[in-house]
VOTI-382970 format. One record per atom (N, C-alpha, C): residue in one letter; x, y, z. Coordinates in steps of 0.001 Angstrom, whole numbers, padded with zeros to 6 digits, always signed. Example, Ala and Ser with C-alpha at 12.3 -4.5 7.8 and 13.67 -1.06 7.14 Angstrom:
// residues 2
a+013190-005690+007800/a+012300-004500+007800/a+013200-003300+007800/s+012850-002250+007080/s+013670-001060+007140/s+012900+000030+007870/
//
This chain:
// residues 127
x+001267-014126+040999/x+000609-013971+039713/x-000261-012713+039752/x-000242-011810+038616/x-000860-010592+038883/x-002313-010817+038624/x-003255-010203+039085/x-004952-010658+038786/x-005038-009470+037793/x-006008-009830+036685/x-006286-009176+035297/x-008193-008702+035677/x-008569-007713+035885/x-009694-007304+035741/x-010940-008256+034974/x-012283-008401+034534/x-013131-008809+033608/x-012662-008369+032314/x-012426-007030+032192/x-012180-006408+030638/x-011641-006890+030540/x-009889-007166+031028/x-008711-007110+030450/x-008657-008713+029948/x-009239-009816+030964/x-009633-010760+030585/x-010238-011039+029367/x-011430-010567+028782/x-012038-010452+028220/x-011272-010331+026930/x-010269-009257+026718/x-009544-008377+025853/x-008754-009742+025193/x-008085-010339+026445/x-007131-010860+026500/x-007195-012724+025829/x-008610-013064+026345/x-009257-014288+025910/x-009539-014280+024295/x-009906-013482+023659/x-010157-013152+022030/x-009339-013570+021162/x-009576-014579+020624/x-008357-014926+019772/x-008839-013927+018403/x-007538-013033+018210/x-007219-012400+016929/x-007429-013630+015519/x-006853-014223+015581/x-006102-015080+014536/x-007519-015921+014202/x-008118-016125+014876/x-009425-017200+014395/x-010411-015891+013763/x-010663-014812+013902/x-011376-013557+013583/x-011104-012907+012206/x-010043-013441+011724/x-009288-013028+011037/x-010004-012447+009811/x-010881-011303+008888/x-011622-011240+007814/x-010606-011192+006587/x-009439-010258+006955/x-008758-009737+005786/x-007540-009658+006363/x-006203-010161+005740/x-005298-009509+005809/x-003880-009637+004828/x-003374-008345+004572/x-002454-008247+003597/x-001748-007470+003976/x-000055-007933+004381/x+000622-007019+004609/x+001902-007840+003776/x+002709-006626+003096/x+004211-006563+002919/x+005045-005680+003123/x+006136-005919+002443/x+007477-004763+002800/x+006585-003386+002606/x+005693-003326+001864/x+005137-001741+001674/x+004079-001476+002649/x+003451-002083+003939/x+002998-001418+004643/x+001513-003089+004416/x+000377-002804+004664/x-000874-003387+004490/x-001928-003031+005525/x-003154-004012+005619/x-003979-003785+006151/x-004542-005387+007156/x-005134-004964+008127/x-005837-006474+008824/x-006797-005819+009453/x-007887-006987+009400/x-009353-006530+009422/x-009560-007600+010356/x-010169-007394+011658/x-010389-008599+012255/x-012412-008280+013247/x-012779-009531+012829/x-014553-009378+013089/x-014276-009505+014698/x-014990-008553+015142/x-015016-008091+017051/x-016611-008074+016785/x-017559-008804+016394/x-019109-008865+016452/x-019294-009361+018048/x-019092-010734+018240/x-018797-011406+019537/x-018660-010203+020575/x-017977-009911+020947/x-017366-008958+021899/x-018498-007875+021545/x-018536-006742+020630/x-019761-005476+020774/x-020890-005746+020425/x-021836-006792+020138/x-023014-006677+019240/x-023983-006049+019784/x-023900-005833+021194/x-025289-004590+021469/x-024833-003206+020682/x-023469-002638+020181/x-023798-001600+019637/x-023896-001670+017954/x-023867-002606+017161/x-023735-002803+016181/x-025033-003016+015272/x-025616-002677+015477/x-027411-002893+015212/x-027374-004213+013907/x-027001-005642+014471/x-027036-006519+013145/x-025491-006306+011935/x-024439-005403+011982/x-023688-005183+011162/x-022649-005954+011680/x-021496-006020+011057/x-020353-006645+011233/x-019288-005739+011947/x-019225-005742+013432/x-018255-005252+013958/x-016566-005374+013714/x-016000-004436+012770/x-015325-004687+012427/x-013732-003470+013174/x-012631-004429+013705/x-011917-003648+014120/x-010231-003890+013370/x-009405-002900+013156/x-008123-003829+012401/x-007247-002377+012962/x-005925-002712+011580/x-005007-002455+011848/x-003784-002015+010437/x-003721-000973+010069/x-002830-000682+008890/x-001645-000122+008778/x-000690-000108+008110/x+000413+000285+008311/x+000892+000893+006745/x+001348+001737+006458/x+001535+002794+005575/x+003016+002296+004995/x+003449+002536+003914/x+004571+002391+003447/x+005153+004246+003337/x+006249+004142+004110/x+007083+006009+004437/x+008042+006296+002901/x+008769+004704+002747/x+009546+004986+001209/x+010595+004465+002002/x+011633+004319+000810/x+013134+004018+001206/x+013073+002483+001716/x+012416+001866+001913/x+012191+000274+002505/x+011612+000072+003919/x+011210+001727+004104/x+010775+001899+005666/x+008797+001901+005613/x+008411+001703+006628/x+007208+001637+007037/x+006492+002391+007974/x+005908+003159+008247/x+005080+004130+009311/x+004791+003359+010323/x+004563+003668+011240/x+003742+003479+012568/x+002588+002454+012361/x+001784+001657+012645/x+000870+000664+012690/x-000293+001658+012863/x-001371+001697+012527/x-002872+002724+013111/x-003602+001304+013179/x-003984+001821+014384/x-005461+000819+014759/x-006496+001580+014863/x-007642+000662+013772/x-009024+001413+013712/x-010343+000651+013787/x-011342+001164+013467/x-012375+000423+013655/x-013725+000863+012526/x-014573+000165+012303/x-015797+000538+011606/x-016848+000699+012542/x-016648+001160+013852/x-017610+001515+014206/x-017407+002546+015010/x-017825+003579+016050/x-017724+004423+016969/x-017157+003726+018427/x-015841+003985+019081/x-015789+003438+020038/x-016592+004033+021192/x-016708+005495+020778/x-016946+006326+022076/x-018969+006194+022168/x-019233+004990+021253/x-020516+004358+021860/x-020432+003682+022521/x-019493+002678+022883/x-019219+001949+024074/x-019656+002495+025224/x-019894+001251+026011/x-019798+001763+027652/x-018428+001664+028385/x-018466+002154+029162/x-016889+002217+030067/x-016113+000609+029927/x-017030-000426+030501/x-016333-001265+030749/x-015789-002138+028841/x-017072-002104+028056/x-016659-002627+026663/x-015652-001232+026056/x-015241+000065+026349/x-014269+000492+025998/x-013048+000253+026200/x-012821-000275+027195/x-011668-000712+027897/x-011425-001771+027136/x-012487-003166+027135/x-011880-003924+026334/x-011376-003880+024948/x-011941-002418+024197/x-011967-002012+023077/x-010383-001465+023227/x-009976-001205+024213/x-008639-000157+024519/x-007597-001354+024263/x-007574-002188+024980/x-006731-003013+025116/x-006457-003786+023703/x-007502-004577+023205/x-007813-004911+021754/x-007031-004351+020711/x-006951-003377+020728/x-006631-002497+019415/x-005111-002402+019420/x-004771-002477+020965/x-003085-002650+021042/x-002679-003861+020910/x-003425-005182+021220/x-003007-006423+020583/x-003481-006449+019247/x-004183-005730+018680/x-004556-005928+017018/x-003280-005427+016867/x-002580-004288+016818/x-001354-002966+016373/x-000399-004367+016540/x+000171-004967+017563/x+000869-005945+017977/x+001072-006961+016945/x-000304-007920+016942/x-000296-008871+015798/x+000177-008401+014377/x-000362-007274+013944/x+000270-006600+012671/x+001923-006723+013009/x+002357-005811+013581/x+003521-006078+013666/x+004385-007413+013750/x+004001-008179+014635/x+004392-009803+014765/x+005012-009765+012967/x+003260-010299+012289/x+003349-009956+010406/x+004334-008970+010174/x+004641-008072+010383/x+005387-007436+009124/x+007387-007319+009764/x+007075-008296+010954/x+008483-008235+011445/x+009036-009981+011298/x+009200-010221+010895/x+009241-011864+011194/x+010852-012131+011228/x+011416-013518+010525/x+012523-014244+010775/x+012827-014558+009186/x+012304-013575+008258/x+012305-013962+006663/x+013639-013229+006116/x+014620-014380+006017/x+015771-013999+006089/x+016230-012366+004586/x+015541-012901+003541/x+015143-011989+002705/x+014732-010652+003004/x+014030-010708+004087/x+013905-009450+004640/x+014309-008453+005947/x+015477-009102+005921/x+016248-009136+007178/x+016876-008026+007363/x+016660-006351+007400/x+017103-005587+007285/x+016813-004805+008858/x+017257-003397+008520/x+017163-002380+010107/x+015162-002366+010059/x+014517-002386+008740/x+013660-001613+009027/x+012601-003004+009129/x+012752-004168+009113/x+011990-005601+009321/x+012613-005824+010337/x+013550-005686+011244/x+013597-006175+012553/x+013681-005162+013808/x+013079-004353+013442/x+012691-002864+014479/x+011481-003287+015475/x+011984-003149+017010/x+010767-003056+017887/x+009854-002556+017705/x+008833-002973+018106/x+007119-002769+017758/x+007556-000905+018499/x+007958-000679+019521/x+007923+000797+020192/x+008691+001547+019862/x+009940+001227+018479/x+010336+001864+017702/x+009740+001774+016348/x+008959+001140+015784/x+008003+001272+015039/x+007135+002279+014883/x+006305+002421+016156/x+005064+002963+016584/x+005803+004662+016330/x+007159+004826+017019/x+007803+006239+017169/x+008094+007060+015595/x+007375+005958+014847/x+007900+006601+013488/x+006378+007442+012754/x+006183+007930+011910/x+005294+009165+011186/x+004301+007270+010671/x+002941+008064+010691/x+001714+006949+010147/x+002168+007042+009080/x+002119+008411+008201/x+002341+008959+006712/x+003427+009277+006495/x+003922+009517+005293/x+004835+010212+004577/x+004398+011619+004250/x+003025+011530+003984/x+002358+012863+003069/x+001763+013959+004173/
//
């Protein structure tokens, strides 16, 4: 069994899905907003640490790349809460995807059942 660091632990223990503030995604791309207060509140002076995940509609029935972002500064972090911040943001990008790839037979095309790392290889924007 491989041993996982404190961060990665840390990263890894967070349930997304219970955090959940906002989320809306369809065939045209959306957004997910998920509260990371728990995890940073020494840098958040009292505000709502907020970290997510959006995805752009390109046209044609296709979708951009996933961006993971945040409402706050990561590079205030310290080393070790960046890391967990590192890891985070690729299971936030992840969970989005999970959403906008599913088993909905309706949407069962090349561009709804594309790997998350052929996803990612595509333009954020169109513009």
């Amino acid at each position: 069994m491989r041993k996982i660091n404190k961060n990665a632990e840390k990263a890894y223990m967070f349930s997304i899905e219970s955090n959940i503030t906002y989320c809306d995604f369809s065939y045209v791309g959306g957004t997910l907003k998920i509260d990371v207060s728990s995890l940073f509140d020494d840098y958040i002076n009292g505000y709502p640490a907020i970290m997510g995940a959006y995805q752009n509609y390109l046209g044609r029935g296709m979708r951009g790349a996933i961006v993971g972002a945040s409402m706050f500064r990561p590079s205030d972090l310290n080393d070790d809460d960046r890391e967990v911040y590192d890891i985070l943001i690729e299971r936030i990008k992840r969970y989005a995807h999970a959403i906008t790839n599913n088993d909905d037979l309706d949407m069962n095309d090349e561009w709804n059942t594309m790997s998350y790392e052929r996803q990612q290889s595509l333009p954020a924007s169109a513009y």
